[in-house]
C-alpha positions in Angstrom: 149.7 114.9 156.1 150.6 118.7 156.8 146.8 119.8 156.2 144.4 120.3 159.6 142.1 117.3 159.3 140.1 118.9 162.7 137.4 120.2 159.7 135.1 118.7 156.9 137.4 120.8 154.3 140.5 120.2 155.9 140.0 116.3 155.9 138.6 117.0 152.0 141.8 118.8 151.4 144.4 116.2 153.1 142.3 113.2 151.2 142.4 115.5 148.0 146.6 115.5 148.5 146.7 111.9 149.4 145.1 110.2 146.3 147.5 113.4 143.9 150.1 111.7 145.8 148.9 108.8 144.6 148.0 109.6 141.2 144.5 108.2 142.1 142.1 110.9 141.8 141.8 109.5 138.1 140.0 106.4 139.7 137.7 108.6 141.8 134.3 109.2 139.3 131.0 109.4 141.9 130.3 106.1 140.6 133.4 104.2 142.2 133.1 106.3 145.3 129.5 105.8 145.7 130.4 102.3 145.0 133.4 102.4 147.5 131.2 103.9 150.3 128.5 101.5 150.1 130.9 98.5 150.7 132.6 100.2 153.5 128.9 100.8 154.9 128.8 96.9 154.4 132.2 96.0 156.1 130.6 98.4 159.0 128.2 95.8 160.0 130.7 92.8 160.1 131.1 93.5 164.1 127.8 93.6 164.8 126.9 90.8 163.0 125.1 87.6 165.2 125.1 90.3 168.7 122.0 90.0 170.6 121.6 93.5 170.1 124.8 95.3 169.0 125.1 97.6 171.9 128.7 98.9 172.9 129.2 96.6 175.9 128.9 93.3 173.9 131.9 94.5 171.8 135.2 93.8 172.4 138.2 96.1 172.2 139.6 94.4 168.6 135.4 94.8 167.2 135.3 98.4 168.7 139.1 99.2 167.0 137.9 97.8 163.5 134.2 99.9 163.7 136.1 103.0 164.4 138.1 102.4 161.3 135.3 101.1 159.0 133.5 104.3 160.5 136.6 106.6 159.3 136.5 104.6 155.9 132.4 105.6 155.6 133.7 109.2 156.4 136.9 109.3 154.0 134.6 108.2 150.8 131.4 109.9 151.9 134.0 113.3 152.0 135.6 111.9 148.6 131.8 112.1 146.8 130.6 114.9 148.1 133.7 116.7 147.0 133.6 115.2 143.5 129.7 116.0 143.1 130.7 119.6 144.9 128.4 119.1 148.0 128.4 121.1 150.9 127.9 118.1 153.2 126.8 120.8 156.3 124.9 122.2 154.2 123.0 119.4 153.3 122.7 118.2 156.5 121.1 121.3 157.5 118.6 121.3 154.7 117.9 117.7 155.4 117.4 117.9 158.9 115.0 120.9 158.4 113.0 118.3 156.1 112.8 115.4 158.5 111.7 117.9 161.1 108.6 118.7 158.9 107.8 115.3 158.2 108.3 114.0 161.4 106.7 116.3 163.4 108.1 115.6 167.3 105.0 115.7 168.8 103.4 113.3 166.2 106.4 110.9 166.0 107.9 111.3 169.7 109.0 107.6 170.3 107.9 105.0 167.0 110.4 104.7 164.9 107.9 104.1 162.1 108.8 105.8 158.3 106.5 108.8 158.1 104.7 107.4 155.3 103.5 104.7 157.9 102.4 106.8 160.7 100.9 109.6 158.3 97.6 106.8 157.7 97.3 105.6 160.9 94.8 107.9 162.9 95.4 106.2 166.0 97.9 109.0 167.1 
């Protein structure tokens, strides 16, 4: 891999070279990598399956090693779609963040973790 991988296009274009190397990107419709990246969300939660609470310190080295490549999976097919869908991931992360921000309002929301549609009928706040 000769590419920088430091940025969101630079891993996009090392990924792009490693499936031509592979003569996979035939394989890689939104579908299968929408598919792909929900089971890799899924193998994400195998460590912190049946932990009191899934904090850091009840993970071992081997759990913390596999959730930091689970994590890079999630990454590597989230960079895949957005690439074959032509997303500007930062850019949609900006925009999204800009939405949450009006609809959960910091001073309204500061500390429940209730969806907005919850806390928006309940005049108690």
């Amino acid at each position: 891999m000769t590419q920088s991988t430091d940025t969101l296009n630079g891993l996009r274009d090392a990924l792009r070279a490693f499936a031509a190397e592979r003569d996979w990107a035939q394989f890689h419709t939104p579908k299968n990598l929408a598919c792909a990246l929900s089971v890799e969300a899924a193998e994400l939660l195998e460590p912190f399956q049946w932990l009191a609470s899934g904090n850091k310190d009840e993970l071992g080295a081997e759990a913390q090693q596999a959730i930091r490549y689970e994590m890079a999976d999630v990454l590597t097919y989230l960079i895949m779609l957005a690439d074959s869908l032509d997303v500007d991931l930062i850019a949609a992360t900006t925009e999204k963040m800009r939405l949450n921000a009006s609809k959960y309002p910091a001073a309204q929301v500061r500390g429940d973790a209730r969806k907005y549609s919850d806390y928006k009928t309940d005049t108690s706040k």
